[in-house]
Each structure stands twice: as C-alpha cells, then as structure tokens.
MIGU-714907 format. One record per residue: residue in one letter; x, y, z of N, C-alpha, C in turn. Coordinates in steps of 0.05 Angstrom, whole numbers, plus 5000, padded with zeros to 4 digits. Example, Ala and Ser with C-alpha at 12.3 -4.5 7.8 and 13.67 -1.06 7.14 Angstrom:
<nudos>
+--------+------+------+------+------+------+------+------+------+------+
! residu !   nu !   nv !   nw !  cau !  cav !  caw !   cu !   cv !   cw !
+--------+------+------+------+------+------+------+------+------+------+
!      A ! 5264 ! 4886 ! 5156 ! 5246 ! 4910 ! 5156 ! 5264 ! 4934 ! 5156 !
!      S ! 5257 ! 4955 ! 5142 ! 5273 ! 4979 ! 5143 ! 5258 ! 5001 ! 5157 !
+--------+------+------+------+------+------+------+------+------+------+
</nudos>
This chain:
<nudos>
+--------+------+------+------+------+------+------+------+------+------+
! residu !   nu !   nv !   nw !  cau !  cav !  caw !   cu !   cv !   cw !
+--------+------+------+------+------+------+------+------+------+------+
!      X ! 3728 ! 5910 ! 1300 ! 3752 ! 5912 ! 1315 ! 3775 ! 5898 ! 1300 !
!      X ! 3797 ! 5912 ! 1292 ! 3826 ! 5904 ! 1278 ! 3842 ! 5902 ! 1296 !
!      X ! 3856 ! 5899 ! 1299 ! 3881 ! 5887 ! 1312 ! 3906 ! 5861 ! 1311 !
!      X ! 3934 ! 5866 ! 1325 ! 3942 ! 5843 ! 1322 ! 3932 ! 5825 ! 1330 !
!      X ! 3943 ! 5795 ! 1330 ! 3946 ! 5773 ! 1349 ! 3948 ! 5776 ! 1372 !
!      X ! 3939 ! 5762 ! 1394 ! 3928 ! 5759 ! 1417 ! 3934 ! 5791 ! 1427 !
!      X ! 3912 ! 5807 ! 1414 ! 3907 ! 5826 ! 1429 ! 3895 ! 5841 ! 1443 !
!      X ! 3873 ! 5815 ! 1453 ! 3855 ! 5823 ! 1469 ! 3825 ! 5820 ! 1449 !
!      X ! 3822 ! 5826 ! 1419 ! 3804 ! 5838 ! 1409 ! 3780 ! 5809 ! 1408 !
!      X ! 3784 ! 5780 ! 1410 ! 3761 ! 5769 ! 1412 ! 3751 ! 5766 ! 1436 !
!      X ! 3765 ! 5771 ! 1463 ! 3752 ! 5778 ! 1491 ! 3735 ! 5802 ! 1483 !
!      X ! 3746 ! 5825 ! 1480 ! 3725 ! 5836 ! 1472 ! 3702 ! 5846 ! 1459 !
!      X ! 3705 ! 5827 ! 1429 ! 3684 ! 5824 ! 1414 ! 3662 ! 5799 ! 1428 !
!      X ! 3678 ! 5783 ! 1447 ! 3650 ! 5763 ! 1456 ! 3634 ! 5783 ! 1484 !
!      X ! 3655 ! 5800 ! 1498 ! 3638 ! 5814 ! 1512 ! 3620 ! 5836 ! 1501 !
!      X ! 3625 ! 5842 ! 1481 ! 3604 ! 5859 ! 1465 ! 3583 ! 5850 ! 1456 !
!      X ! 3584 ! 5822 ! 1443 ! 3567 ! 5807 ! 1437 ! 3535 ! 5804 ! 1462 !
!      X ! 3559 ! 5790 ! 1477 ! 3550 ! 5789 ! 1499 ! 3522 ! 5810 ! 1510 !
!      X ! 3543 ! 5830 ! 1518 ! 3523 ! 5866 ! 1526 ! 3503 ! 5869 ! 1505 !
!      X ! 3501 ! 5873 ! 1472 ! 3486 ! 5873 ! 1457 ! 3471 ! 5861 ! 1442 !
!      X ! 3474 ! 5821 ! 1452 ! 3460 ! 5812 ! 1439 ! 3481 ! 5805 ! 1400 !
!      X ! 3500 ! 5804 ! 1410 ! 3511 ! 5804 ! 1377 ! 3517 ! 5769 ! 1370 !
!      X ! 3540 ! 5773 ! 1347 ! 3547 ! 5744 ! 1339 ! 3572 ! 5759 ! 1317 !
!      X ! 3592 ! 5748 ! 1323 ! 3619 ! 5753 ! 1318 ! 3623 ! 5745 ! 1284 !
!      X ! 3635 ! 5766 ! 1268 ! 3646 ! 5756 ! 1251 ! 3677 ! 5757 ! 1246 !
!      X ! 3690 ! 5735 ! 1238 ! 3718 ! 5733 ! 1245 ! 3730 ! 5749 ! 1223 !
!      X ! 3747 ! 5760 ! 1214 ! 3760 ! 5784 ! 1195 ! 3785 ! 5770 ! 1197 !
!      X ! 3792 ! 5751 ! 1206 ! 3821 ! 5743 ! 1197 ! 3821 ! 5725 ! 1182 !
!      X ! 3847 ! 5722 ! 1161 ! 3855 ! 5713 ! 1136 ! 3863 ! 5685 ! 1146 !
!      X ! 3874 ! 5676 ! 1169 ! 3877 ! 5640 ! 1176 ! 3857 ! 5631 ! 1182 !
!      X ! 3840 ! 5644 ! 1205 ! 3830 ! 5631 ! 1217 ! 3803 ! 5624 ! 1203 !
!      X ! 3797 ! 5634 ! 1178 ! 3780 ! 5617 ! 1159 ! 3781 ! 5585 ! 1148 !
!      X ! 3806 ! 5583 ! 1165 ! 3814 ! 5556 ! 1140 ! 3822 ! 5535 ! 1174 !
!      X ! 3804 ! 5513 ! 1153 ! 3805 ! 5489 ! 1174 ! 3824 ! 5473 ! 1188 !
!      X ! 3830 ! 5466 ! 1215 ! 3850 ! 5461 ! 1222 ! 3874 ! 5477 ! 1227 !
!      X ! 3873 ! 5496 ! 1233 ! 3897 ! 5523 ! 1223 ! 3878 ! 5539 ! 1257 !
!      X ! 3888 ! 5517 ! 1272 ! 3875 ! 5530 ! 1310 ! 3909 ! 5538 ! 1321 !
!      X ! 3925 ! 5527 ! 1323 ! 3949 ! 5539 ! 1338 ! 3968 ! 5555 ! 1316 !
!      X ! 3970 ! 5576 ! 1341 ! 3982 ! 5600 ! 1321 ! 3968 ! 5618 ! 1309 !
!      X ! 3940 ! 5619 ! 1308 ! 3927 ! 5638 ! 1298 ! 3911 ! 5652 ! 1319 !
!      X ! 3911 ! 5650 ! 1341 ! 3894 ! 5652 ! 1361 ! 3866 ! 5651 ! 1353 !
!      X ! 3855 ! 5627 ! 1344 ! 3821 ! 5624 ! 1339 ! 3821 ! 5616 ! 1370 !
!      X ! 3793 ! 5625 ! 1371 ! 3776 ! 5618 ! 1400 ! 3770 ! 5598 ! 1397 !
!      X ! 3772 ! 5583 ! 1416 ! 3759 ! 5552 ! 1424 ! 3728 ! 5555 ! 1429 !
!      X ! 3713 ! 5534 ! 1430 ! 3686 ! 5529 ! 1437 ! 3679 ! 5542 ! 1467 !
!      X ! 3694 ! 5536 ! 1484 ! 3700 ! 5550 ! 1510 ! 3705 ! 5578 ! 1507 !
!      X ! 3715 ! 5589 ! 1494 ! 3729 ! 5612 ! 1502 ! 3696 ! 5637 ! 1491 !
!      X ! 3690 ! 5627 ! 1467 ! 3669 ! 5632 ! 1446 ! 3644 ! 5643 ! 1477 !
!      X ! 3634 ! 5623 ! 1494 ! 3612 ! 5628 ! 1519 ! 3591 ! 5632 ! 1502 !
!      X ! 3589 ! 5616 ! 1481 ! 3562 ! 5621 ! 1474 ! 3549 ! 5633 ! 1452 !
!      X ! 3566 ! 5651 ! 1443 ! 3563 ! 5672 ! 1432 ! 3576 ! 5663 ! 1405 !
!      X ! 3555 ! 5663 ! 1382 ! 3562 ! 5650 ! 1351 ! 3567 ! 5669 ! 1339 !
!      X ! 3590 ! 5650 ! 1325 ! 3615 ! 5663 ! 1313 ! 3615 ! 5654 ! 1279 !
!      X ! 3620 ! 5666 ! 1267 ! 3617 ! 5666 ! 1235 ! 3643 ! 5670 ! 1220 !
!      X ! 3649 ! 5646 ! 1200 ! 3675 ! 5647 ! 1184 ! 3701 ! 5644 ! 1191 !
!      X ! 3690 ! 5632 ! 1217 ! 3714 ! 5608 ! 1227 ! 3715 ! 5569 ! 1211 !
!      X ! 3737 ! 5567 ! 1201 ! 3738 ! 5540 ! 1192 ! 3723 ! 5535 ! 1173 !
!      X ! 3722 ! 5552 ! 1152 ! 3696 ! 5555 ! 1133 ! 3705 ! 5548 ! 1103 !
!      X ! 3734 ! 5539 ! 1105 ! 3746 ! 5536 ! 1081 ! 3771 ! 5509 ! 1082 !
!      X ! 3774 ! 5499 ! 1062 ! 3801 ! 5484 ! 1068 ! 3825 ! 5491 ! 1066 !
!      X ! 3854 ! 5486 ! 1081 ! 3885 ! 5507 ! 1072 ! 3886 ! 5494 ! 1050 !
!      X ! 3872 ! 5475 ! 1028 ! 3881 ! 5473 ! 1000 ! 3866 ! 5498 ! 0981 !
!      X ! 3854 ! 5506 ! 0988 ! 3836 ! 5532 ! 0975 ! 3850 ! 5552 ! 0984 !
!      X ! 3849 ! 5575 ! 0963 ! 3854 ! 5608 ! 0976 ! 3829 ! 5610 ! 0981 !
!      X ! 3826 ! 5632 ! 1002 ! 3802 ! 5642 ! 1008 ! 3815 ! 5670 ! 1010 !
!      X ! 3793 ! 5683 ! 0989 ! 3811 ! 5723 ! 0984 ! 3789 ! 5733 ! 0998 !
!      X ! 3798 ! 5761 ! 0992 ! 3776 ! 5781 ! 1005 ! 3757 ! 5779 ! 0993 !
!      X ! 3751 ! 5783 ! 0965 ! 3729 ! 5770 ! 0957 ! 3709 ! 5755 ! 0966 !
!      X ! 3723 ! 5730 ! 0965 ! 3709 ! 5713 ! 0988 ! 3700 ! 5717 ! 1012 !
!      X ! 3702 ! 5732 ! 1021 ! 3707 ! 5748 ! 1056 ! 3682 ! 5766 ! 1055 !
!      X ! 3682 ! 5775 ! 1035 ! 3669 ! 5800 ! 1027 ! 3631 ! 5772 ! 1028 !
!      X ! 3638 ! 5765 ! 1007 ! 3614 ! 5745 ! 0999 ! 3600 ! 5727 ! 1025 !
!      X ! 3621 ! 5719 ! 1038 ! 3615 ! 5706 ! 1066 ! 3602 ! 5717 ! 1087 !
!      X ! 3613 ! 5748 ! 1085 ! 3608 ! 5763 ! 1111 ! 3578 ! 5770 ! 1108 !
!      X ! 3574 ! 5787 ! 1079 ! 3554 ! 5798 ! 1074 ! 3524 ! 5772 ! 1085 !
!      X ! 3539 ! 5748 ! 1076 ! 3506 ! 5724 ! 1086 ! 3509 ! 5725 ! 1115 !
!      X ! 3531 ! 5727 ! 1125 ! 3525 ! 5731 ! 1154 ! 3510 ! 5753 ! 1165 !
!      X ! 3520 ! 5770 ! 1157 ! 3505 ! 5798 ! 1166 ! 3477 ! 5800 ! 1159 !
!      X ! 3478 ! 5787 ! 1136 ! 3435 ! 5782 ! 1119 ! 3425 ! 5767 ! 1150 !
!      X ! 3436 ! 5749 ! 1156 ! 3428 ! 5724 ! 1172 ! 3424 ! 5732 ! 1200 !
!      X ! 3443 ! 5746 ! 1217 ! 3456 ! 5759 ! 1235 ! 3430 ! 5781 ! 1244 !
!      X ! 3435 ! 5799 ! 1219 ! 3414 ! 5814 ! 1228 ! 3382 ! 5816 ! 1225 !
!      X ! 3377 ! 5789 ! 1200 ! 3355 ! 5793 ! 1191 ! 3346 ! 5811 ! 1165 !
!      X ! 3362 ! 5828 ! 1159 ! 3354 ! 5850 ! 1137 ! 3367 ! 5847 ! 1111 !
!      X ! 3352 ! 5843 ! 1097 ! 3381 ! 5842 ! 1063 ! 3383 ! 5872 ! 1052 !
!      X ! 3380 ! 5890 ! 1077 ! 3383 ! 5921 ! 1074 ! 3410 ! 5928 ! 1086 !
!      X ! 3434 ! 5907 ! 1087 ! 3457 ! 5906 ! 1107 ! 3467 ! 5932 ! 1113 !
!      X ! 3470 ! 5953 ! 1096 ! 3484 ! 5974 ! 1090 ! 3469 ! 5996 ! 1089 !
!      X ! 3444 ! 5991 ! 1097 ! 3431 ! 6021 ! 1097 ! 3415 ! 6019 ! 1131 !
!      X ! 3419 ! 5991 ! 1149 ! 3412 ! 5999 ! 1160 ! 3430 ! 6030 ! 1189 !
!      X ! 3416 ! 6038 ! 1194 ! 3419 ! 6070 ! 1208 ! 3419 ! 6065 ! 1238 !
!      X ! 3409 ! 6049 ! 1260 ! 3413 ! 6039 ! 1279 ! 3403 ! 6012 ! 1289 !
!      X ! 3403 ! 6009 ! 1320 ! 3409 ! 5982 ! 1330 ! 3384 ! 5965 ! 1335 !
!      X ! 3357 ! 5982 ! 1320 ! 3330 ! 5977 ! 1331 ! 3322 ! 5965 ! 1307 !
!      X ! 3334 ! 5975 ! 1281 ! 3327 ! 5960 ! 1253 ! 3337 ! 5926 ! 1256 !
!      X ! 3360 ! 5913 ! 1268 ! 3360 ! 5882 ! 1264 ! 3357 ! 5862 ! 1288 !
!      X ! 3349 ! 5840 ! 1277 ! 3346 ! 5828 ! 1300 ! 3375 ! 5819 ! 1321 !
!      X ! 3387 ! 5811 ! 1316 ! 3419 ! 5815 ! 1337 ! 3446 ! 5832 ! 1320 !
!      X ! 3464 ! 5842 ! 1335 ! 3489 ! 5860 ! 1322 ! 3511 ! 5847 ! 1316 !
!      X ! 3516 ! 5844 ! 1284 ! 3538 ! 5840 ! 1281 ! 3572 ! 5857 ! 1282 !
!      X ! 3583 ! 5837 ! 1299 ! 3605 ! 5850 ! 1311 ! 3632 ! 5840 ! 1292 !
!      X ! 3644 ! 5849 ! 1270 ! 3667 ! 5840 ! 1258 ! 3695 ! 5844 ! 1275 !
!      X ! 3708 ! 5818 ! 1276 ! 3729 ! 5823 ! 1296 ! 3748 ! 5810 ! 1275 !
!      X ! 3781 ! 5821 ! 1276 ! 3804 ! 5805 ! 1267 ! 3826 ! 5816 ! 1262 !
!      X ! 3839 ! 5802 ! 1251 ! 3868 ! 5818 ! 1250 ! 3863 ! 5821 ! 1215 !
!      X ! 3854 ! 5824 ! 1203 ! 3858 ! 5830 ! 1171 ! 3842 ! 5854 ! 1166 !
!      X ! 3859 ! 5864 ! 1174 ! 3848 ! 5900 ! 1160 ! 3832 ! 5900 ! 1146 !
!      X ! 3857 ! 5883 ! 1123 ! 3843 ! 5891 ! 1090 ! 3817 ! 5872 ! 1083 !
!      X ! 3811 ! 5857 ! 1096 ! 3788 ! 5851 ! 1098 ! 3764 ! 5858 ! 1099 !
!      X ! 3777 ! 5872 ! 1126 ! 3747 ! 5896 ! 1140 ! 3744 ! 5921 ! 1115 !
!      X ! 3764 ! 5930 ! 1107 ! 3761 ! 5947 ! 1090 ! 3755 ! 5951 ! 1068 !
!      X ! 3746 ! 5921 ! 1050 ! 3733 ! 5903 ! 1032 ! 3704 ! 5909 ! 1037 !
!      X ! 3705 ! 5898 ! 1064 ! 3670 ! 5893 ! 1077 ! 3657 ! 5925 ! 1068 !
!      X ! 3675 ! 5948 ! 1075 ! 3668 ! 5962 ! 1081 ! 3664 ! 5984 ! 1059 !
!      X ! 3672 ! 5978 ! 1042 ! 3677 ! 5988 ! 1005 ! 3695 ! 6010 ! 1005 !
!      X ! 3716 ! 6008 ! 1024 ! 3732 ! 6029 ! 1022 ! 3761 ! 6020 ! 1001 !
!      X ! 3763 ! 5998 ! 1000 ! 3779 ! 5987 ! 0968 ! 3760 ! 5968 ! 0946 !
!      X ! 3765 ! 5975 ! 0926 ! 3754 ! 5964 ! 0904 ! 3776 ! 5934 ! 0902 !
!      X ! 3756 ! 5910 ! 0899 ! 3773 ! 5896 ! 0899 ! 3769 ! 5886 ! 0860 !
!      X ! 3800 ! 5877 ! 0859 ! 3793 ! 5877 ! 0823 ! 3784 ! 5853 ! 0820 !
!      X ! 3766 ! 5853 ! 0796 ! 3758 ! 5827 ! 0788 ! 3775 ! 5812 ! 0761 !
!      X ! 3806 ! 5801 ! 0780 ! 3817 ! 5786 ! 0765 ! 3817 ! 5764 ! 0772 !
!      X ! 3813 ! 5742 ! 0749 ! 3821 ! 5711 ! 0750 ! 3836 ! 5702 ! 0760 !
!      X ! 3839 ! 5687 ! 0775 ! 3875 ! 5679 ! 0788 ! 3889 ! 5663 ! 0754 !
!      X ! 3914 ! 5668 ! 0755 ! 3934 ! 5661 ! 0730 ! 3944 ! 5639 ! 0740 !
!      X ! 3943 ! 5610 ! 0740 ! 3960 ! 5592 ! 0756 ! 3988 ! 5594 ! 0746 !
!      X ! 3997 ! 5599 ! 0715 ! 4027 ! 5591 ! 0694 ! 4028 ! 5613 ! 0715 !
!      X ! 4027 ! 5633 ! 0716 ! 4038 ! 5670 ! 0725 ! 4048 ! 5661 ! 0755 !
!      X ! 4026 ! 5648 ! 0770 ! 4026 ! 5649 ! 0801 ! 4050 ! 5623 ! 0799 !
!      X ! 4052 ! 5608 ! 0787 ! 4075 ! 5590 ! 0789 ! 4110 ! 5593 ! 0786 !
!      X ! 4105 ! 5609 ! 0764 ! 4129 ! 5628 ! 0753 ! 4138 ! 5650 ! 0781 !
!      X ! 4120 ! 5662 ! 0792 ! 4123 ! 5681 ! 0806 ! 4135 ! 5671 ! 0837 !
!      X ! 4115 ! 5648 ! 0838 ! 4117 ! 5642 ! 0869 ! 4152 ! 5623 ! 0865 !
!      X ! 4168 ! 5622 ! 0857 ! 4203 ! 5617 ! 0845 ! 4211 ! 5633 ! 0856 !
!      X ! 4202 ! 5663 ! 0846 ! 4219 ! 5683 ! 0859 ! 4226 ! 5694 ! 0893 !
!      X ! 4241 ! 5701 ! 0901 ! 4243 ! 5716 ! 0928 ! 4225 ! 5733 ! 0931 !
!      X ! 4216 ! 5743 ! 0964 ! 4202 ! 5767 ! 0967 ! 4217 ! 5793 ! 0957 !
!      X ! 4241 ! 5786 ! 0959 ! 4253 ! 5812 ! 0954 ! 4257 ! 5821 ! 0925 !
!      X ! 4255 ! 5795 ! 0899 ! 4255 ! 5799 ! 0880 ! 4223 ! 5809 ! 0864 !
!      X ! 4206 ! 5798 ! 0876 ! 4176 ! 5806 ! 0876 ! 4170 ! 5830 ! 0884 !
!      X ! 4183 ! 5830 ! 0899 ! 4174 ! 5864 ! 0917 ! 4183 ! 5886 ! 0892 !
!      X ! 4206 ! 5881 ! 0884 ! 4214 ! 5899 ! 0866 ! 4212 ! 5904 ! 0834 !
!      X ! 4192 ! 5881 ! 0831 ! 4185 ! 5882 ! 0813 ! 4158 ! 5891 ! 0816 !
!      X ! 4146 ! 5890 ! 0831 ! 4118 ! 5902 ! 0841 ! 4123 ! 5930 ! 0845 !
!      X ! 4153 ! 5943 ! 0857 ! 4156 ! 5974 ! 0856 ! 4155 ! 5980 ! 0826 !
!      X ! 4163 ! 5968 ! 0803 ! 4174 ! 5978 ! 0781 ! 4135 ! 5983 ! 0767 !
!      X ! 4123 ! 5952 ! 0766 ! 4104 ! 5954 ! 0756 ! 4076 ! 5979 ! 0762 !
!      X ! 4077 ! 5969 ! 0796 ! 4054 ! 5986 ! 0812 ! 4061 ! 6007 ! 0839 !
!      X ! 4083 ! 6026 ! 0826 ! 4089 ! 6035 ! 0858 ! 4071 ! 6044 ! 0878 !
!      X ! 4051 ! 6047 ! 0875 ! 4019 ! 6056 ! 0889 ! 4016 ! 6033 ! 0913 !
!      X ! 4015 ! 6016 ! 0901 ! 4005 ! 5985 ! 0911 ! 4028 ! 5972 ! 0913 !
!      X ! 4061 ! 5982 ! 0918 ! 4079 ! 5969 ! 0927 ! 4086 ! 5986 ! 0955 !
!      X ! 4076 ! 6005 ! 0963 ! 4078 ! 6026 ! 0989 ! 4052 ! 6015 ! 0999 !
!      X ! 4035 ! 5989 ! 0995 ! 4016 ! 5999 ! 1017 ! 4019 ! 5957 ! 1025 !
!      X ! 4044 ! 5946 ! 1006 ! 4039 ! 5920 ! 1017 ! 4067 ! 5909 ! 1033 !
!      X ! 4066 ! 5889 ! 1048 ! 4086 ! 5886 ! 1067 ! 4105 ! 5877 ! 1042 !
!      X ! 4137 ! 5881 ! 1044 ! 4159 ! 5871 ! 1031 ! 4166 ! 5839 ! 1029 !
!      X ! 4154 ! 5829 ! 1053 ! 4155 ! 5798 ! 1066 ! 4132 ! 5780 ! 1067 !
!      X ! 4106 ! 5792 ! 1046 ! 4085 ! 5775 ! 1042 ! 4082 ! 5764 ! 1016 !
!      X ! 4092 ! 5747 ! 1018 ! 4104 ! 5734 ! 0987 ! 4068 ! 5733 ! 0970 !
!      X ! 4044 ! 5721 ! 0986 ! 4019 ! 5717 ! 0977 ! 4013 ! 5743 ! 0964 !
!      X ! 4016 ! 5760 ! 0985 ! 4001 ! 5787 ! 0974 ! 4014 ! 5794 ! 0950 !
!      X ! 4046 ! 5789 ! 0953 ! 4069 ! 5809 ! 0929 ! 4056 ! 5791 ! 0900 !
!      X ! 4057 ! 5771 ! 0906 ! 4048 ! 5750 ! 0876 ! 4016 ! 5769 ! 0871 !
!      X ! 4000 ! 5764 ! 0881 ! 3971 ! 5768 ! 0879 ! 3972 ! 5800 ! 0859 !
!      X ! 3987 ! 5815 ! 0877 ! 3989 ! 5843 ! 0869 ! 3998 ! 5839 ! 0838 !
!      X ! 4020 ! 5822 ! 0836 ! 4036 ! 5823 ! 0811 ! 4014 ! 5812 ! 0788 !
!      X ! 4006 ! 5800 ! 0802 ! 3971 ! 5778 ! 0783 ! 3963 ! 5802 ! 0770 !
!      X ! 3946 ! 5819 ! 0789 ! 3923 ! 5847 ! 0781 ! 3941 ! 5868 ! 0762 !
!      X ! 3967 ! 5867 ! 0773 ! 3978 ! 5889 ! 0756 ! 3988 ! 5886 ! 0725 !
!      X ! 3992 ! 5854 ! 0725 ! 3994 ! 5840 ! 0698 ! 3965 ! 5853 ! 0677 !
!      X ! 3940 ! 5840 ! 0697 ! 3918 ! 5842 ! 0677 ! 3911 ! 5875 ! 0671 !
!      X ! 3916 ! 5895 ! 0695 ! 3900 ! 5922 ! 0691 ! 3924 ! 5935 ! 0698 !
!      X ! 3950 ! 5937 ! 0695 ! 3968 ! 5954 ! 0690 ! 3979 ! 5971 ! 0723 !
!      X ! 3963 ! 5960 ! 0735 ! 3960 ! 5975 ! 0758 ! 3934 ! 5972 ! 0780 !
!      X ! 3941 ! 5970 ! 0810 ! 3925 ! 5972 ! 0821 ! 3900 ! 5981 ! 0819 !
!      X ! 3871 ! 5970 ! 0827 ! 3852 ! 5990 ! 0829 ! 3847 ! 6013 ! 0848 !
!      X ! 3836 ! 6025 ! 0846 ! 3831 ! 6047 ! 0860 ! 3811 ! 6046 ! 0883 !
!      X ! 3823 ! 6067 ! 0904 ! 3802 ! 6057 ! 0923 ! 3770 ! 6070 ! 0917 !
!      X ! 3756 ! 6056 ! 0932 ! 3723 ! 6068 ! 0927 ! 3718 ! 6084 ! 0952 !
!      X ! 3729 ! 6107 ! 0956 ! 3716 ! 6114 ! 0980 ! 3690 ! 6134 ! 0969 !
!      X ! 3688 ! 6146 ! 0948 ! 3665 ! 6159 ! 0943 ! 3633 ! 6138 ! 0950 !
!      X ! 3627 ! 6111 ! 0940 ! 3617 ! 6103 ! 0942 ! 3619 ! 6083 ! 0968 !
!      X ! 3624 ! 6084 ! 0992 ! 3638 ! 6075 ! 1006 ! 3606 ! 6062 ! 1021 !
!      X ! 3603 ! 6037 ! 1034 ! 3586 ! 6030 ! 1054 ! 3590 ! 6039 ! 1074 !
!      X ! 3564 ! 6042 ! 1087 ! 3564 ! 6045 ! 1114 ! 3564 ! 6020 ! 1132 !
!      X ! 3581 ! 6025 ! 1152 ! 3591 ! 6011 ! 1173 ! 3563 ! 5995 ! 1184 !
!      X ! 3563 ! 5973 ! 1185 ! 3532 ! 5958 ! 1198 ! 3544 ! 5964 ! 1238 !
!      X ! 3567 ! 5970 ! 1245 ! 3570 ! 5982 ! 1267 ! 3569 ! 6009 ! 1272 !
!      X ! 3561 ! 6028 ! 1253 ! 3567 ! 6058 ! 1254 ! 3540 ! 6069 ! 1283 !
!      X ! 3523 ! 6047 ! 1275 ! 3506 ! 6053 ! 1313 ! 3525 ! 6052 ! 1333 !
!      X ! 3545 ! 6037 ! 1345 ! 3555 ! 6040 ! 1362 ! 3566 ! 6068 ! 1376 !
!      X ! 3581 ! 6079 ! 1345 ! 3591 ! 6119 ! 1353 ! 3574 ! 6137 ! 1362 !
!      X ! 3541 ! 6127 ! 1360 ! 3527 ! 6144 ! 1378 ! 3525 ! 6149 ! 1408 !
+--------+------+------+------+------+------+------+------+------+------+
</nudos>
C-alpha cells in the first residue's frame, strides 16, 4: 500500500495484518530514521495493536538510508516474515509462515522492492554532493534537465536530495538507469489479487 501522509494506509495495513496474520513493512523514506516520530506519521506502540512492524527507526538522521538500503532491509524481513529465502517465487498465502504487508508513502521504494527500477550501483561522491548541495533546487533541477532529461520528468523540481543524488548517477553513467521491468519480481502480495 502507497500513499500520502496520514492517509489512512497504516490503519489499514495493521487491519490486514490483523485479518491475515501479517507484520508490516514500513516503505517510507523518514520514518526509517530514529527519532524523526512527529511529522512523519509513524505509528506509535499503541496504534501498531500488536502487530510487528519492520524498518521503523532502523537507522540514524546522520546516515542516508537509500533505496538500496530499503531494498536490503526489506528483503531480511520478508526472509524472516515469511520464513522462505524463496521471497519472490513464492505463488500463494499457504507457502509462508505469516504475510508480509509493505505499507508507506515512498513509492520509489516499493518499486525498488519490486525490480521494477534498476537501482545504479554508484558510490556516493562527497566533493560532488558538497559542491552540488550550494546550489538551488531550481539550479539543480536544470541542470539535471540538461544532463538527464529522462530522469528529470520523473523527479520532483523541489527535492533537493533526490535532484543532487540524480546529478551523482548521471555524473558516473551519463544518464539514468533503466528501468528493469523485463526481469521484474513478483509481488510477495500478488496472492492477495486472487
């Protein structure tokens, strides 16, 4: 489940939990990072009923934590969650032992998890990311149209993190990667569409 902020979607990922026996994994990009509770709508201990939740507070705000990371985190949850290190081939809800339910507001997250973008394997540049993070969003942005117009239509104009990051990958490989939908995972929720 994607969605904005308080939009209902971790009431309903704990009542799903709930009905099927699951354990929540969080898909949003704050609420990984410790101390970072107001303003992000993380669930409280109360609100949670019980129902364990994965990749909340799992990092410190002096670290980035990328999709990458997200990707790497989720996958031990899901090993753990369901019991199978077959995460992606399993076919329905009888193969694991409880269902993992990914909930959050970071799309691009879920869509990491899900191998529908290739994420690139670049180094972070600190001199580059220093130099860069000087500039305005609006001066980044447009230098991100010049460099990668692909990957300057699919990022917000006003996310200074993403515009730098983008400008990182496009430095090293000229250009965004490509998405992977040919080889694409299958959804560890795709039981539910039956």
């Amino acid at each position: 489940m994607v969605g904005p902020t308080a939009s209902g979607k971790s009431a309903l990922g704990i009542f799903l939990a709930q009905k099927l026996g699951g354990e929540i994994i969080s898909a949003d990009s704050r609420q990984v990072y410790k101390g970072l509770d107001i303003g992000t709508g993380k669930v409280t201990k109360k609100e949670m009923a019980g129902v364990p939740h994965h990749l909340l507070d799992v990092s410190s705000p002096k670290n980035q934590f990328s999709a990458d990371n997200f990707v790497k985190h989720s996958e031990k949850a899901i090993k753990d969650i369901t019991g199978s290190d077959l995460i992606y081939q399993v076919t329905s809800r009888a193969q694991f032992h409880r269902v993992p339910i990914v909930v959050g507001g970071t799309g691009f997250y879920v869509d990491a998890l899900l191998g529908r973008i290739t994420l690139p394997q670049v180094q972070p540049n600190r001199a580059l990311r220093a130099r860069l993070e000087k500039l305005s969003t609006e001066k980044l942005f447009a230098m991100l149209k010049q460099k990668d117009p692909a990957r300057a239509k699919t990022i917000e104009p006003e996310h200074k993190r993403r515009l730098v990051r983008a400008l990182e990958v496009a430095e090293v490989l000229g250009k965004s990667p490509p998405p992977r939908r040919q080889e694409q995972k299958t959804s560890v929720l795709a039981y539910l569409r039956e």
